[in-house]
C-alpha positions in Angstrom: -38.3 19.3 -14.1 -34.7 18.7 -12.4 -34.6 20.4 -9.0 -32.2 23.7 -9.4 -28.8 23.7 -8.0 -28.0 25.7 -5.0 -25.6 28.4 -5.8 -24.5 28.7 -2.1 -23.4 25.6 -0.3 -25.5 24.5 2.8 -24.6 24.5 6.5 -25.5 21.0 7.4 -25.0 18.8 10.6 -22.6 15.7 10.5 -24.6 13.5 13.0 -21.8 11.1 13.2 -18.8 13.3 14.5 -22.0 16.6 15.9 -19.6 18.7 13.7 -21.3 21.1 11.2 -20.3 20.3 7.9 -20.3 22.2 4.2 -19.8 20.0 1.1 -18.6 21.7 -2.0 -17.4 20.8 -5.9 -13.9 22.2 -7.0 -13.2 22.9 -10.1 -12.2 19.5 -11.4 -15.3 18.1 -10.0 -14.2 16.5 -7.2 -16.9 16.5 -4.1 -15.4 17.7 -0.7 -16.8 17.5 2.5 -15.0 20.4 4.9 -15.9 20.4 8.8 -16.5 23.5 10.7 -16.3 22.7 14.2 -19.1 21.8 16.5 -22.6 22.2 14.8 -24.3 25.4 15.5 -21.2 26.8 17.5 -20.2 30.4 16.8 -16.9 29.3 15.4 -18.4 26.9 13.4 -20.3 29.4 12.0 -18.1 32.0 11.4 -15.8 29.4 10.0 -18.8 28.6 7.6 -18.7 32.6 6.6 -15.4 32.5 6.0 -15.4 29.5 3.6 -18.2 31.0 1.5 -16.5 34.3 1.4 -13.3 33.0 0.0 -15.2 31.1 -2.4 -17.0 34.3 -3.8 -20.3 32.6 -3.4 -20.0 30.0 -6.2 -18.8 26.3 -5.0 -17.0 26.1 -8.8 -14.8 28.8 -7.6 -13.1 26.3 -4.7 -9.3 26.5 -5.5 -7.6 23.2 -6.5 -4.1 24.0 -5.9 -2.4 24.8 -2.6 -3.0 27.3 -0.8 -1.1 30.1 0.8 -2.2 30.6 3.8 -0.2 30.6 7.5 -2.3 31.9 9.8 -6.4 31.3 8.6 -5.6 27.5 7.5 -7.5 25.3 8.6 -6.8 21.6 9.5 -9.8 20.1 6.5 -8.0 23.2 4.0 -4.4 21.5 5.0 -5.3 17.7 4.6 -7.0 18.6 1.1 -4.1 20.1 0.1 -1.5 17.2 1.3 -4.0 14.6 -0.4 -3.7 16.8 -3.6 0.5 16.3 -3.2 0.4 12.5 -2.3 -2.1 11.7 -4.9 0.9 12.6 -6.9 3.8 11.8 -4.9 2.8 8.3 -3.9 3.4 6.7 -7.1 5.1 3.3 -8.7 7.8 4.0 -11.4 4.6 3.2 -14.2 2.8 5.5 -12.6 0.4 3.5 -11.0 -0.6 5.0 -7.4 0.7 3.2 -4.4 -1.8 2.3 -1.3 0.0 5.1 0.8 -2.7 7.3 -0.4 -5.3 5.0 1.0 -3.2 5.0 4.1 -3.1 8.8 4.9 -7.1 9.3 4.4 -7.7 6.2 6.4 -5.5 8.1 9.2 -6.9 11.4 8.9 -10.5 10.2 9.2 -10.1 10.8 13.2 -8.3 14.0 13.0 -11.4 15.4 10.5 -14.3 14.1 13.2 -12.2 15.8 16.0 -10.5 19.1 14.7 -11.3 19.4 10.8 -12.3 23.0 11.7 -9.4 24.3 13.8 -6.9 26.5 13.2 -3.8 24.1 11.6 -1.0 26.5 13.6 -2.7 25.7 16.6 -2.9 22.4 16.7 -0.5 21.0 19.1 0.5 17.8 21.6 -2.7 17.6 23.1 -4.9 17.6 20.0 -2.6 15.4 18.3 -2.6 12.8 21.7 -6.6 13.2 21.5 -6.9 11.9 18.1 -4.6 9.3 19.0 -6.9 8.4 22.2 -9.4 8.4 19.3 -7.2 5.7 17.0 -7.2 3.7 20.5 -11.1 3.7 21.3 -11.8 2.2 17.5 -10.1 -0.5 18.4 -6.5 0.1 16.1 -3.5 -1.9 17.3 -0.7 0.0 18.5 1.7 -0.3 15.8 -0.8 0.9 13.4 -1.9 3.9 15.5 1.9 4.9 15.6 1.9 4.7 12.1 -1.0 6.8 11.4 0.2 9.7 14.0 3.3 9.4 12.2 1.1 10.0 9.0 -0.2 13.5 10.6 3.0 14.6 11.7 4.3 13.9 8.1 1.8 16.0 6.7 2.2 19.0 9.4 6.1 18.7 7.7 4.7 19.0 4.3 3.1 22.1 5.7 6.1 23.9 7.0 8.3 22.9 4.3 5.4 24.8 1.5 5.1 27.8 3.8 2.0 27.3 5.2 2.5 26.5 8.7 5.2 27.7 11.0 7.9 25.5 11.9 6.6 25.4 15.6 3.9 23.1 14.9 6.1 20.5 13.6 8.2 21.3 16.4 5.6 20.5 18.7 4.0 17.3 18.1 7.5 15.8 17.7 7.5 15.8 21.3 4.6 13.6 21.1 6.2 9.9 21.5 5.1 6.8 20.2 2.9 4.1 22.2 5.6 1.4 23.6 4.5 -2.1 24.6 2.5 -2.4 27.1 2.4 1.1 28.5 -0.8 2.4 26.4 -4.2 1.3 26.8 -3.9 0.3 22.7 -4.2 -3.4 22.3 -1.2 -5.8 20.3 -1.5 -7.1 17.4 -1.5 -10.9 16.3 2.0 -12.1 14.9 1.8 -12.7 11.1 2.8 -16.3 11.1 3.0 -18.5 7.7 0.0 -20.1 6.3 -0.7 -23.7 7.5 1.3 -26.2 5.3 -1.9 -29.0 6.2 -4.3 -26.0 5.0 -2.5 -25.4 1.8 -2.5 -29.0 1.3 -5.7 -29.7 1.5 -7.0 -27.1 -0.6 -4.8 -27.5 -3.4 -6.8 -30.0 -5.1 -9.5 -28.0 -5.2 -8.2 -25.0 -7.2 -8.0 -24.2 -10.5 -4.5 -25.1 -12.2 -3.9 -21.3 -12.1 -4.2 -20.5 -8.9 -2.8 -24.2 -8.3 0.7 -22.9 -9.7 0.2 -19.8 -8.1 -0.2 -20.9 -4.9 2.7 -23.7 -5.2 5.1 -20.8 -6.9 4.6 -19.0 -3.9 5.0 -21.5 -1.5 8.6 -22.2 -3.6 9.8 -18.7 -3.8 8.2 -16.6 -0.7 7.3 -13.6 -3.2 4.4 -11.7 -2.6 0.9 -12.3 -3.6 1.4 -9.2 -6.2 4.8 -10.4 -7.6 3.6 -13.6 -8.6 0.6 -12.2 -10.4 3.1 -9.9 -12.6 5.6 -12.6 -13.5 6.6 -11.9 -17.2 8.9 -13.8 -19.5 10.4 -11.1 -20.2 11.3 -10.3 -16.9 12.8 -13.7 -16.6 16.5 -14.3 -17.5 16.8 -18.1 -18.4 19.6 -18.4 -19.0 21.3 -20.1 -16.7 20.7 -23.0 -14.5 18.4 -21.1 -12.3 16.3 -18.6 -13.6 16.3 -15.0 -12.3 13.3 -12.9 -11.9 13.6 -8.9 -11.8 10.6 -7.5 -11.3 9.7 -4.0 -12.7 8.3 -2.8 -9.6 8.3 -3.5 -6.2 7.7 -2.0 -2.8 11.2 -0.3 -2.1 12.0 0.6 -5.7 11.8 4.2 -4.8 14.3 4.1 -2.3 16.6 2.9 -5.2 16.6 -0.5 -4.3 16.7 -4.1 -6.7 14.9 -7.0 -6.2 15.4 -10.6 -7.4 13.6 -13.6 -6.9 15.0 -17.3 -8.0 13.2 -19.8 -9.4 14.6 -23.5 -8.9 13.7 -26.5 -11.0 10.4 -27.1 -9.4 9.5 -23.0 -9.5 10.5 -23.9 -13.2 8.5 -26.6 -14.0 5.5 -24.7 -13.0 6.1 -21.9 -15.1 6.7 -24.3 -18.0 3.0 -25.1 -18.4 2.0 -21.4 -18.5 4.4 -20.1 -21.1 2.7 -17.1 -22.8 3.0 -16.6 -26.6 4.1 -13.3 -26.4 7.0 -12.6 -23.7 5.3 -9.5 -22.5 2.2 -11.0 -21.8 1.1 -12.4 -18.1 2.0 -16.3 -17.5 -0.7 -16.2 -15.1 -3.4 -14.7 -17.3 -6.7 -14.5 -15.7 -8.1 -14.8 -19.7 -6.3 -17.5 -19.9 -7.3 -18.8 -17.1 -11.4 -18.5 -17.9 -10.8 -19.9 -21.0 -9.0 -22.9 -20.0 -11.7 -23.3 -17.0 -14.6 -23.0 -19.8 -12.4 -25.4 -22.1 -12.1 -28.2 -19.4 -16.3 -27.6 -18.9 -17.4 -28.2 -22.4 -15.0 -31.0 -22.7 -17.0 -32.9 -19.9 -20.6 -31.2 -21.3 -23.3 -34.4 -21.4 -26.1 -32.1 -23.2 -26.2 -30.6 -26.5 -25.5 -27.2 -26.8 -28.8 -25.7 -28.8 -28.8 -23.5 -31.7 -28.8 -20.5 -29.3 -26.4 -20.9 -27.3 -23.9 -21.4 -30.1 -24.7 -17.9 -31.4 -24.6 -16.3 -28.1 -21.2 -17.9 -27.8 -20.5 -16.3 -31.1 -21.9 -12.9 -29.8 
């Protein structure tokens, strides 16, 4: 016999962060994990009240739009309800979410371990400089770390600008500046330098003429890992003497901007020996790919294949 569901969510202790912890299901399903505060503190507690109060009892009946709340909203209740607006903001022209999404949880992760339970109109400078301090002790390099505290105050904006905070928290932690360069305890971060032309080199002969072109395109045109991947024919205008990539999404479309990338005689050589036979399809196809590779394998085979393999190949 399955054990029953609780109707009433438990007040459990986060051992990691010593915060006290209630995990609930909204109404689409989704899991949630909102912290109270210190475990077993009175406000913690009373927090917990308050949360299964507003819930009348029944973890189905957790709200999944935003809230309108200015003075009992918490800091957990305001970064659920941002993620619920950049899950839907953050997005390519297709549709397809962006990793900013990714970035924003990744930077409120410190922020929920330190004050997921406070009040969200009274967190100020010094809350916000302590989960910085936090971002510093985990080792983050200083760049990122004023990225991510840029990330908070973003979403304190957000806030104001639906009504739900007033505009003297954003106010505030604008005064908070960013680390400078060497004046923070926050280490630097390694230049990005290009890849090793000896490396790239010797490991050339060793990939598979896919990635082989990839690599080489790459090395010809300086486009990103990604664009290279989505090269279409159809986003390729040929007809001139060099050929003109637009492609249909890129990293500062939604600022309004175009991108082009040109391909020379060498860049068009390589694509050459990839052409798809339908325009809209991938030149480098991983299908393609697996099938060539498994091609070029059973054209060296020195067995037999048996009876069964040849119908699992079938199947």
């Amino acid at each position: 016999m399955p054990r029953p569901k609780k109707s009433v969510p438990a007040y459990t202790l986060h051992k990691p962060s010593g915060q006290a912890v209630v995990k609930l299901t909204n109404k689409n399903g989704v899991r949630q994990s909102i912290y109270l505060g210190r475990y077993d503190s009175p406000e913690s507690k009373a927090e917990y009240s308050r949360i299964i109060t507003s819930i009348g009892q029944s973890a189905s009946d957790i709200p999944t739009t935003v809230p309108s709340l200015t003075t009992d909203l918490s800091l957990n209740e305001l970064m659920l309800a941002f993620l619920g607006h950049a899950a839907t903001h953050y997005r390519r022209p297709d549709g397809t979410p962006t990793s900013e999404l990714h970035n924003y949880k990744l930077s409120f992760r410190p922020l929920k371990e330190l004050f997921g339970g406070l009040l969200a109109c009274r967190f100020g400078p010094r809350e916000l400089k302590a989960v910085r301090d936090q971002m510093v002790a985990a080792g983050w390099c200083r760049t990122q770390i004023n990225a991510r505290v840029n990330r908070i105050r973003r979403m304190v904006k957000w806030g104001v600008s639906e009504g739900l905070l007033p505009v003297q928290v954003h106010q505030r932690l604008a005064t908070v500046t960013g680390l400078q360069r060497g004046r923070s305890a926050a280490r630097e971060s390694d230049p990005v330098k290009p890849a090793d032309e000896a490396a790239i080199r010797a490991v050339l002969p060793f990939l598979l003429p896919t990635v082989r072109a990839m690599v080489e395109l790459q090395r010809l045109t300086g486009m990103r890992p990604g664009e290279v991947c989505a090269v279409r024919p159809c986003d390729v205008d040929t007809t001139g003497d060099l050929w003109v990539y637009t492609p249909p999404s890129h990293k500062m479309a939604y600022r309004g901007k175009t991108r082009t990338v040109v391909f020379g005689p060498r860049a068009q050589e390589l694509l050459r020996g990839f052409v798809p036979a339908d325009p809209a399809d991938y030149y480098f196809s991983p299908r393609q790919a697996v099938e060539r590779q498994r091609a070029e394998r059973a054209a060296v085979r020195l067995t037999p294949r048996y009876p069964s393999h040849e119908r699992r190949n079938v199947r």
